[in-house]
N, C-alpha and C positions, 0 to 999 in steps of 0.2 A: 907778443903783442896781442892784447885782446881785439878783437873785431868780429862785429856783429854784422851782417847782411840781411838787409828787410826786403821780402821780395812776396808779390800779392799771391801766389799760389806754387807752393813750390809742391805741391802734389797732382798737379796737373801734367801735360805734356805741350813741349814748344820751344823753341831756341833760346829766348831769354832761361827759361827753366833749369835747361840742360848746361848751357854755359854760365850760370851762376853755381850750381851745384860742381861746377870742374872747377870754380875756384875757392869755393869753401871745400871743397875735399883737397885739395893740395896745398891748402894755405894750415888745413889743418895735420894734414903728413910732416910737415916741416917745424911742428911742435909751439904752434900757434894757439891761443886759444880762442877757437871758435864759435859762433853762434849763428843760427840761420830761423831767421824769424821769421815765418809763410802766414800773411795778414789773415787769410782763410784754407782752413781743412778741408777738403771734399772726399778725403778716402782714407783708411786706416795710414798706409806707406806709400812712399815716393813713388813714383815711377821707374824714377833717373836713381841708380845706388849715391848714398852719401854714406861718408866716411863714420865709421860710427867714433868718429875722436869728436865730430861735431855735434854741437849740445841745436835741440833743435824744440822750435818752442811755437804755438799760434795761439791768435791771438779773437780769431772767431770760428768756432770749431761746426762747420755746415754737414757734418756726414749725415746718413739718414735722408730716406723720404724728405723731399721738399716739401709736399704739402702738409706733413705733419712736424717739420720743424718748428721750434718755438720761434725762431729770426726768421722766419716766412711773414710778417706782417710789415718788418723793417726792408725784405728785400722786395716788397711790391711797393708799397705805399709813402715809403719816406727814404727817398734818396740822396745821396752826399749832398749836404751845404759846404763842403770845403774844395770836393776836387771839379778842377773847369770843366763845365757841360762838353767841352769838345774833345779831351781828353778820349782816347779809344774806347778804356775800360768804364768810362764813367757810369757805364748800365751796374756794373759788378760791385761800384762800392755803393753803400747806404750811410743811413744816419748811425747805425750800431758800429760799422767800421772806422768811420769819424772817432766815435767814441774812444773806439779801443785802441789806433793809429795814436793818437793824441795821448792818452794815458801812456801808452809805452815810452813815447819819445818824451815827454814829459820829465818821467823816470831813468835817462841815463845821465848815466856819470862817467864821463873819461872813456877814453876809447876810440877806437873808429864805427866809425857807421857808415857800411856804403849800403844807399838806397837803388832802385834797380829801372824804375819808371818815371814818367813826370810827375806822376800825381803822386809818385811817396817821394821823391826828389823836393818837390813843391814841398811838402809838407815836414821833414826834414828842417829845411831853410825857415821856414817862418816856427815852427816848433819844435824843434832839440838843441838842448841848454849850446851854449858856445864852448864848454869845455871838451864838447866831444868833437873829435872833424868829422865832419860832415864830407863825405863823396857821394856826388850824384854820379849814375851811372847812365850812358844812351845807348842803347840799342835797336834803335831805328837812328833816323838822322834828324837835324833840327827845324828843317824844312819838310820834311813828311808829317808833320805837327800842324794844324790848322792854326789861321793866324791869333786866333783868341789866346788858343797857347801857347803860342810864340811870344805873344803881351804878357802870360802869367810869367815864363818862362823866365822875359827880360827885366821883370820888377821881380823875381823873389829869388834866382839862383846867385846873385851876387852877395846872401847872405853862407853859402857853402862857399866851404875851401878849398873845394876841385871840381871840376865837369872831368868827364872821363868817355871821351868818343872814340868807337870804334877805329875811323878813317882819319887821313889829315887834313881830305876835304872839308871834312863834316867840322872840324877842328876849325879852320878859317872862318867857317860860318859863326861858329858861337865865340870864338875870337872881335868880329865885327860886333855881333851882337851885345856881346858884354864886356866892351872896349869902357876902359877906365875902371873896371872891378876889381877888388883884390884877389877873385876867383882863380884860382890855379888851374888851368887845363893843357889837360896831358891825351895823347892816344896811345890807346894800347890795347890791341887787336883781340878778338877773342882765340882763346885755344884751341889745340886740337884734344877729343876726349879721347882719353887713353882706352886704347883698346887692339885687339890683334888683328893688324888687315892684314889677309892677303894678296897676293899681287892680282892686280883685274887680269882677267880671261882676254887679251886686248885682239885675239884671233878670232872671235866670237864675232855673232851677228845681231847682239844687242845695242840697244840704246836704254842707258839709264837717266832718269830724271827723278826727284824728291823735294816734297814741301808739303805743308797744308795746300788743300784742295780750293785757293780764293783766286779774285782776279788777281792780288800782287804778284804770285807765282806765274802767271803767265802761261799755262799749262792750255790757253785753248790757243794760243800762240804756236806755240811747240805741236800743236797738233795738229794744225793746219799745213804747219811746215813741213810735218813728217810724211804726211800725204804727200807731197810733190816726192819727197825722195823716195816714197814706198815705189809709185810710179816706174823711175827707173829701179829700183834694187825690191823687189816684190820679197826675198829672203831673210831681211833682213826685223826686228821688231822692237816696240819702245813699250819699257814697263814705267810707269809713274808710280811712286811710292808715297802713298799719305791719305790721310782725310779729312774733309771739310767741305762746307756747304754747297761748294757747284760740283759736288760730284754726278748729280743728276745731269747737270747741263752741259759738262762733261763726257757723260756716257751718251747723250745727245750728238755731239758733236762728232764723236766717233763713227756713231750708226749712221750718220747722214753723209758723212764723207766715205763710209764704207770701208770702215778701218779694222774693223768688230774682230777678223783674223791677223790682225797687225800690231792694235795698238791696243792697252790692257790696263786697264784702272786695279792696281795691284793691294788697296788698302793700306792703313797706316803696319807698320813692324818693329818690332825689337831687334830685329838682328839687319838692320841695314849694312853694317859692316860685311859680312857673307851677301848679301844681297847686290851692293855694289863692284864687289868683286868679283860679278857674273855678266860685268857690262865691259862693252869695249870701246864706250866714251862715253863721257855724261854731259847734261845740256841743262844749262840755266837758263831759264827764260824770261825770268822776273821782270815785269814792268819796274822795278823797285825795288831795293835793300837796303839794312842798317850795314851789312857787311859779305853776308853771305856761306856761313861755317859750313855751308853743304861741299859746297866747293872745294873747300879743301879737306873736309875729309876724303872728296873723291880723289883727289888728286894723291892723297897719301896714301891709294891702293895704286898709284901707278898710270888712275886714268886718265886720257887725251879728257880735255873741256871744249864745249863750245859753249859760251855763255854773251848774252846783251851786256852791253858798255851800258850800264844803268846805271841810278845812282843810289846810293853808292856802296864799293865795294869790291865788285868783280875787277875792275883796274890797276888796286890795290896789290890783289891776290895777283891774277893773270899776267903773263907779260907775254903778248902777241907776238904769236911764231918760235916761241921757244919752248911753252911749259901750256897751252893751250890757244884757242883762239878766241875772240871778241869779235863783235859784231855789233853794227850801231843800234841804238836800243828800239826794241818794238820795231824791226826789219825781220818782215815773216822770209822776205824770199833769201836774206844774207844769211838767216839760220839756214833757212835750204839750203845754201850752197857750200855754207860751213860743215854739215856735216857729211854732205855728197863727198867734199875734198877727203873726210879723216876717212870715209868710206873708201875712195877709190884710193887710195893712198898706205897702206897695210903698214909700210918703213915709216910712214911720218905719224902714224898712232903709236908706235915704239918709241921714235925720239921724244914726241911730246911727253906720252907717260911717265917714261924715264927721266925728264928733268921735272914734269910736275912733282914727282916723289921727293927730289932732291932739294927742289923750290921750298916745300912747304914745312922743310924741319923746322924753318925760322917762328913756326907757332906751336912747336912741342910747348907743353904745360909747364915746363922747368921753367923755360925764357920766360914765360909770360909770368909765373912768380915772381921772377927776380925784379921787372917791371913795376909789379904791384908794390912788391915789399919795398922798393926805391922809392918807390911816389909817399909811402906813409912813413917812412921814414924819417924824410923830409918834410912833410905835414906837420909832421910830431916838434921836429926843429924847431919850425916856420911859430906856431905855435906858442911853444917855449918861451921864444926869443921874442914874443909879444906880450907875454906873460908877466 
């Protein structure tokens, strides 16, 4: 099956990033023919390994000094006429991306094509020919969209063949939304990225946490939290893994609760899998998710979760009192007490971990192929038989 994946910077680092690239690398192991098209270049090579069976192609090459780029005039002074101002990324595309976004898709013939954001989803829908199916893909939810494009969203995705959400919540929503579509949506979770965990250290006196460093991560949450437990258990310490913008205000908040011996802005890493494996529960804090892939990679070393009933994702994954714990969302003191229990409790960080690892085989990368390659399968039928 040929399939193309268009996705706005696949040399960058981020969760949409990393979980496209695990399924063009296993779509392409399976003797698929693949392509992965990154709207923009910013570095020689990926971050994230791809499979070298996938043919890989961009379509606005930005390496080099910014200021002596030639597309330095298009990324300050003339920005997208096609993608909605409220779109996240909207700062990142220009008039030259328009450009070249539009010629590519222009240019296909037959195929799939799954697109990865709104604004190439959007653009997909209103420009690539109808012989290709078109798959939009979500990874936030459809309600974490502002309502402008939520309006784009409801006029132009009823021209694609599938939406493709994370959650089954997130699913009911663009269900309501685009009631009466011929739209096909399906959920189908992200995977886990193959790699060797060891079992977490779960007799340890860590706490691990990981994300970019924004308020959706919820990290000055968790850190307030953590203060109350330092209180009673002084021994114990929380590393956070990542980078981004409030790491300042972050390291702020640590020195002023007088955490600076407790709690540790760890920077972003490559070997998170070794890094997780050295905690003896992990804690999600997230104001917000499209789904939450941290989580279970944490859980496939074995480790207890404390994670906010946010939306959405952690619900999905978690199932309270068995394989981790939930707590209602943006509740500083229920984190507290959540992870005081896996604290005092040494036999209930064992059975959690223990069934979290067993919980979360159901998003090894095999299953989640056979998912994909079902849904286009059936596209390709659906298709046909319109044909």
């Amino acid at each position: 099956m040929k399939l193309r994946y268009l996705i706005m910077n696949a040399y960058g680092v981020g969760g949409t990033i990393r979980t496209v690239i695990n399924q063009v690398n296993v779509m392409a192991a399976t003797d698929h023919d693949v392509e992965l098209i990154s709207v923009f270049q910013t570095r020689d090579r990926p971050r994230f390994p791809v499979d070298p069976r996938v043919r890989m192609r961009t379509l606005a090459d930005l390496r080099g000094p910014r200021w002596r780029h030639p597309a330095r005039h298009w990324l300050r002074r003339r920005p997208s006429l096609l993608v909605p101002p409220t779109e996240v990324r909207y700062a990142t595309f220009n008039r030259l991306s328009d450009q070249k976004i539009v010629r590519f898709l222009r240019s296909l013939d037959g195929g799939v094509l799954v697109t990865t954001r709104p604004a190439l989803n959007l653009l997909s829908a209103r420009y690539a020919p109808e012989n290709v199916v078109r798959v939009g893909q979500e990874h936030m939810y459809l309600r974490s969209h502002k309502p402008e494009l939520v309006a784009e969203i409801a006029r132009w995705y009823p021209r694609l063949d599938a939406v493709v959400s994370l959650t089954d919540a997130d699913l009911g929503e663009y269900a309501a939304l685009l009631d009466g579509a011929r739209t096909r949506l399906a959920t189908i979770p992200n995977g886990l990225t193959p790699a060797d965990r060891p079992p977490a250290a779960l007799d340890g006196r860590i706490i691990v946490a990981a994300g970019r460093l924004t308020r959706q991560k919820g990290f000055d949450l968790l850190i307030k939290a953590f203060a109350e437990v330092v209180a009673e258990h002084p021994d114990w310490r929380l590393r956070i893994y990542g980078d981004g913008r409030e790491h300042g205000s972050l390291r702020r908040l640590i020195h002023r609760l007088h955490l600076y011996n407790h709690a540790f802005l760890m920077g972003g890493t490559t070997s998170l899998e070794q890094e997780l494996a050295k905690g003896a529960m992990f804690v999600l804090s997230s104001r917000y998710e499209g789904f939450g892939m941290v989580l279970i990679e944490a859980m496939a070393h074995g480790l207890p979760v404390v994670s906010f009933d946010c939306p959405h994702g952690p619900a999905d994954i978690v199932t309270h009192g068995r394989d981790g714990l939930l707590v209602p969302p943006e509740d500083v003191g229920a984190l507290t007490a959540a992870m005081k229990v896996l604290i005092g409790d040494p036999s209930l960080r064992h059975a959690l971990g223990e069934a979290a690892r067993t919980s979360v085989r159901r998003y090894d990368m095999d299953g989640i192929r056979l998912a994909w390659e079902r849904l286009f399968t059936e596209l390709h039928a659906g298709a046909a038989r319109a044909g």
